[in-house]
C-alpha positions as CSV (number, residue, x, y, z in Angstrom):
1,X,-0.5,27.2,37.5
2,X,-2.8,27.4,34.8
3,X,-6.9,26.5,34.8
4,X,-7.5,23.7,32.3
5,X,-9.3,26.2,30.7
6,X,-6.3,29.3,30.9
7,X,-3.7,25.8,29.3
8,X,-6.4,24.8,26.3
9,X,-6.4,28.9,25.4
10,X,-2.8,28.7,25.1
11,X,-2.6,25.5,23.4
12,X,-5.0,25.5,21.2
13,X,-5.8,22.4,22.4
14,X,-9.7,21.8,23.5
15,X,-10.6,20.7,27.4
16,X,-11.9,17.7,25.9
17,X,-9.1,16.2,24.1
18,X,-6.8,17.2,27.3
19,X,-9.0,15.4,29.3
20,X,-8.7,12.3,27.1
21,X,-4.6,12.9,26.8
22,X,-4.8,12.8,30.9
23,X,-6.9,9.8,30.6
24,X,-4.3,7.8,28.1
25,X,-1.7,9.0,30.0
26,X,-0.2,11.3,27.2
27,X,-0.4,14.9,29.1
28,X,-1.4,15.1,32.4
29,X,-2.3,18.0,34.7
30,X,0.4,18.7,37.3
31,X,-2.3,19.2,40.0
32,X,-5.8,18.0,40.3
33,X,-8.1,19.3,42.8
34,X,-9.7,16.7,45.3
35,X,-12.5,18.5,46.0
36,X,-13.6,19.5,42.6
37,X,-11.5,17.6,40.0
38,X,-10.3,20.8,38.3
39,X,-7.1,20.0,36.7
40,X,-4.4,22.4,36.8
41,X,-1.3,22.6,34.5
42,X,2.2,24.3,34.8
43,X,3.5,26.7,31.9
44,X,6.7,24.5,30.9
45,X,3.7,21.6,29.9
46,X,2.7,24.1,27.3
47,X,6.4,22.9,25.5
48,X,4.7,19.2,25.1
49,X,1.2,20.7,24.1
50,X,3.6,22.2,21.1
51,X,5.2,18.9,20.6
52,X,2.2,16.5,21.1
53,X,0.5,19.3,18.0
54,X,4.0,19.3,16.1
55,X,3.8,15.6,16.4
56,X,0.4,15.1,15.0
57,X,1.1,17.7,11.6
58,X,3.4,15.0,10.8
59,X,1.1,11.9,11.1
60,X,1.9,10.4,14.6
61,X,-0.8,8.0,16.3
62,X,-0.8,9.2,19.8
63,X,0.9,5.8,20.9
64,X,4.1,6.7,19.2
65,X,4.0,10.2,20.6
66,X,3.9,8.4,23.9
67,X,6.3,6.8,23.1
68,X,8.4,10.1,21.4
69,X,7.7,12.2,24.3
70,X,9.7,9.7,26.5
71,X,12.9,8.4,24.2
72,X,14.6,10.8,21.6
73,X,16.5,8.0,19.7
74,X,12.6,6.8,19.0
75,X,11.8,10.3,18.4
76,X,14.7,10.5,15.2
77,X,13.8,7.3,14.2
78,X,10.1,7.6,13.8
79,X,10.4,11.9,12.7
80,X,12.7,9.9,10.2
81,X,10.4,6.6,8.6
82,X,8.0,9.4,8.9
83,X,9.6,11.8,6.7
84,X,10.1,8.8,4.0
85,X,6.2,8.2,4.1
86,X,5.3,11.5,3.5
87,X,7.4,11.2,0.7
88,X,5.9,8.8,-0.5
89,X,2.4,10.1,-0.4
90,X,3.7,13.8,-2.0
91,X,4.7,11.1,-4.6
92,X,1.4,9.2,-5.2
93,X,-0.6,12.6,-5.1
94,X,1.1,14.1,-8.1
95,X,0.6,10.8,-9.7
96,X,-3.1,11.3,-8.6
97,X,-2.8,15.1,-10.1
98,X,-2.2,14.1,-13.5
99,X,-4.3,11.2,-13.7
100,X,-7.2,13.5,-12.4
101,X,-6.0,15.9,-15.4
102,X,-6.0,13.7,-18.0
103,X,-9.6,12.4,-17.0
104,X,-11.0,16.4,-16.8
105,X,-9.5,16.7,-20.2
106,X,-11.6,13.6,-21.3
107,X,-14.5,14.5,-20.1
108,X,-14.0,18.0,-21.4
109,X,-14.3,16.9,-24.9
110,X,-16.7,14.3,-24.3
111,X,-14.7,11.4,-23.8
112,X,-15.3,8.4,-21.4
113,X,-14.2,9.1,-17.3
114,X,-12.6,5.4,-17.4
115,X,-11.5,3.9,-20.8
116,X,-10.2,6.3,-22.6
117,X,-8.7,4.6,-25.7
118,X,-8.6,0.6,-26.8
119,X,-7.4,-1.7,-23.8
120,X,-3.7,-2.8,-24.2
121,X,-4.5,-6.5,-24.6
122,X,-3.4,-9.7,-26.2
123,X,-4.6,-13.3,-26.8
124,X,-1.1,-15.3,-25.8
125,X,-1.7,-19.4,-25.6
126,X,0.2,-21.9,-23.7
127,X,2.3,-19.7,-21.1
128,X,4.7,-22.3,-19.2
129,X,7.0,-21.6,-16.5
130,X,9.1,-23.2,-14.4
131,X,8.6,-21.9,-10.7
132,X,10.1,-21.3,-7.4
133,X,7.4,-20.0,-5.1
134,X,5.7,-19.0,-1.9
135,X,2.6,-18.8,-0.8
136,X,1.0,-17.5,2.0
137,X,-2.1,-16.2,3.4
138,X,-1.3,-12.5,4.6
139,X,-2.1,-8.8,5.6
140,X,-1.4,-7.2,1.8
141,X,0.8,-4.5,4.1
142,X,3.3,-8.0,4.3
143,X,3.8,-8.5,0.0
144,X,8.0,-6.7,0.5
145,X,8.4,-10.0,3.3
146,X,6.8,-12.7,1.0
147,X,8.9,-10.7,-1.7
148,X,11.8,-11.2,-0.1
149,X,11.2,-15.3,1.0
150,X,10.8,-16.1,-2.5
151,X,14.1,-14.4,-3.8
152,X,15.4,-16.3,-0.2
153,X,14.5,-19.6,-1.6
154,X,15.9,-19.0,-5.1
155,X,19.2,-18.4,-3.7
156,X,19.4,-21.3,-1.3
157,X,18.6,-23.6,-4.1
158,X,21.0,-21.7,-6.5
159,X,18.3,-21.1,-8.8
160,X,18.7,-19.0,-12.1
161,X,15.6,-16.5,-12.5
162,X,14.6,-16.4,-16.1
163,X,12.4,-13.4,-15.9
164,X,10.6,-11.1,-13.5
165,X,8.9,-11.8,-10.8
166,X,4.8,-12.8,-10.8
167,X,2.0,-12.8,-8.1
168,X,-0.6,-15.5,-8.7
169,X,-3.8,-14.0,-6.4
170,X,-5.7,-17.4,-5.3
171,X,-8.9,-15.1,-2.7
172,X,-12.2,-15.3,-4.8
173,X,-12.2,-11.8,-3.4
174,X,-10.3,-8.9,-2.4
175,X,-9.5,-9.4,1.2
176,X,-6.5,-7.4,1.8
177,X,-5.8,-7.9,5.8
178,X,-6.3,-12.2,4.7
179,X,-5.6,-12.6,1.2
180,X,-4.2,-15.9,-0.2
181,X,-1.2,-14.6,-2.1
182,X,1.8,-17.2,-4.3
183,X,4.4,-14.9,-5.5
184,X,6.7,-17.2,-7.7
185,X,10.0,-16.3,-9.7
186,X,10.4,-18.0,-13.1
187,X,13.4,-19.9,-13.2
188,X,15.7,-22.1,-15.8
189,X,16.2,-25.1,-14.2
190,X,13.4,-27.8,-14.6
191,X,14.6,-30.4,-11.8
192,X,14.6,-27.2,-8.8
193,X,11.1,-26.0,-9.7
194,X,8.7,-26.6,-6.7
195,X,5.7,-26.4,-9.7
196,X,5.0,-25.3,-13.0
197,X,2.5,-22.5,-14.1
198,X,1.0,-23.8,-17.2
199,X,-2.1,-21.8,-18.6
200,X,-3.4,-22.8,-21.9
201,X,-5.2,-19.5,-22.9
202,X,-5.3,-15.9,-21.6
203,X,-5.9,-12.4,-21.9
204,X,-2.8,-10.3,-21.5
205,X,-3.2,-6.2,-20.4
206,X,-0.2,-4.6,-20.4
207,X,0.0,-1.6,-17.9
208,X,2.2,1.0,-17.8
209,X,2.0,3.8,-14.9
210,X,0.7,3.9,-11.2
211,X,-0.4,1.0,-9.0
212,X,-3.2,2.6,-8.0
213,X,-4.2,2.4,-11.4
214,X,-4.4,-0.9,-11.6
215,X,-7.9,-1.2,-11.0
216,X,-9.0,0.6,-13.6
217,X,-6.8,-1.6,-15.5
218,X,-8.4,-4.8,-14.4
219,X,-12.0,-3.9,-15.1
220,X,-10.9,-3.1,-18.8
221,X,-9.6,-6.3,-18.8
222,X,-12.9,-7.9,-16.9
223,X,-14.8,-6.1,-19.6
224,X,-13.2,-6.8,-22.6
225,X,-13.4,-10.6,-21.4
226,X,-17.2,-10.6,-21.0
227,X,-17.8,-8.6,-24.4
228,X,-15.8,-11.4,-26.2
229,X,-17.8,-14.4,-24.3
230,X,-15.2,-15.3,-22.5
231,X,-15.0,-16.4,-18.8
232,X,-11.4,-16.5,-16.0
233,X,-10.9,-19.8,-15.3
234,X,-7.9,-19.7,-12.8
235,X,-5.8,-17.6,-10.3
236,X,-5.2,-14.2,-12.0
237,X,-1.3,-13.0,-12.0
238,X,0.7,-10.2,-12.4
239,X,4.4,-10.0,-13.7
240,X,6.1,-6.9,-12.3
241,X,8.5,-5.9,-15.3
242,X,9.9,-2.9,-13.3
243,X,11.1,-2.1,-10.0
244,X,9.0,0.3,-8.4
245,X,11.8,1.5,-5.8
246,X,13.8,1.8,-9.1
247,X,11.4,3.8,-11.1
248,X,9.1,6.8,-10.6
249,X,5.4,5.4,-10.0
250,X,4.3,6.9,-13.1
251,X,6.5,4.1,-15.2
252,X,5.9,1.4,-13.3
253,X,5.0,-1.6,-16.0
254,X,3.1,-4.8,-14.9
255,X,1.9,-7.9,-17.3
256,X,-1.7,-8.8,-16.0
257,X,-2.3,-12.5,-17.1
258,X,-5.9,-13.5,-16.7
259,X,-6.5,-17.3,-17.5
260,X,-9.7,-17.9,-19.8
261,X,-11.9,-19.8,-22.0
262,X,-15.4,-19.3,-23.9
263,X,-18.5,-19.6,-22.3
């Protein structure tokens, strides 16, 4: 038996947090002493020390290594979505990487950190569209499943899209865990719309390259607006013109449509 002191030497693991994995019922000693509380561990425990560590270098909360530790078909799934996410973020950081790059080089020669060059924007008047939409108030984590109800009701009415997809954002703020959210696919035919988007005047930004620029993009836009004495009058929305499960993040393109008039 080993001292909780003798286990956290070999683990690498400190008495504290073993005392809190004993209290959450994640590792616990195989013997505690009744007379002085000393908790003792056996040598094969040192195997799920490993795997409790092994589990945490790849982003587990310590409910799903609960939950790992006792089912191996959870274990695959989970090592599995888990492999996919880090992915994902190897994905967004090299995005990050070269946007980082191209603002050092920027500042190097005395350029601005943000706007680097002349917004990509456009006056456009009277944008109409027949609709088929949904809206929801939602957790922004939940956009794939109100997604995926819209393109739901567009096939149960039979519904021909007549161009990408759009998200109207109706929250005077950014509230992402409950944020009031339509997203809406334009369609051809007038007698199946649910509404029609009718905006009489706006600003158009074109962006081209990582959501997480968007922003950047948006305050361009917001700026642009005020310098012209201008002012938003509706619910900002954005027409996705790629597929970003299709195409790297760096290419994504979105159409930002921002409603407006003069002051």
């Amino acid at each position: 038996m080993l001292s909780i002191s003798q286990f956290s030497r070999a683990s690498h693991i400190t008495p504290k947090t073993l005392r809190y994995y004993d209290e959450i019922d994640l590792l616990k000693p195989e013997a505690v002493d009744p007379n002085n509380g000393y908790r003792y561990y056996t040598s094969t425990q040192l195997l799920t020390a490993f795997k409790i560590q092994k589990l945490k270098q790849y982003e587990f909360r310590l409910a799903e290594i609960r939950l790992a530790l006792e089912d191996d078909l959870y274990l695959l799934e989970r090592m599995t979505e888990k492999r996919q996410e880090i992915q994902q973020k190897i994905t967004t950081y090299h995005s990050i990487q070269t946007a980082i790059e191209t603002d050092i080089a920027a500042l190097a020669e005395g350029g601005s950190f943000m706007f680097n060059q002349e917004p990509p924007i456009e006056i456009v008047e009277n944008v109409v569209w027949n609709i088929i939409s949904v809206r929801k108030t939602l957790n922004i984590k939940d956009f794939d499943q109100l997604m995926a109800a819209v393109y739901q009701k567009v096939n149960e009415e039979k519904a021909t899209p007549a161009y990408a997809p759009l998200t109207l954002y109706h929250s005077p703020e950014y509230t992402p865990e409950n944020y009031d959210v339509e997203i809406a696919i334009p369609i051809l035919e007038e007698e199946l719309r649910t509404r029609q988007l009718h905006a009489e005047r706006c600003v158009k930004y074109h962006f081209h390259g990582n959501y997480q620029g968007l922003p950047a993009a948006y305050a361009e836009a917001a700026k642009w607006i005020d310098d012209n004495e201008h002012e938003i009058t509706d619910a900002v929305f954005e027409i996705y013109l790629t597929n970003p499960s299709e195409v790297p993040a760096a290419e994504n393109e979105v159409d930002i449509y921002f409603p407006i008039k003069a002051k």
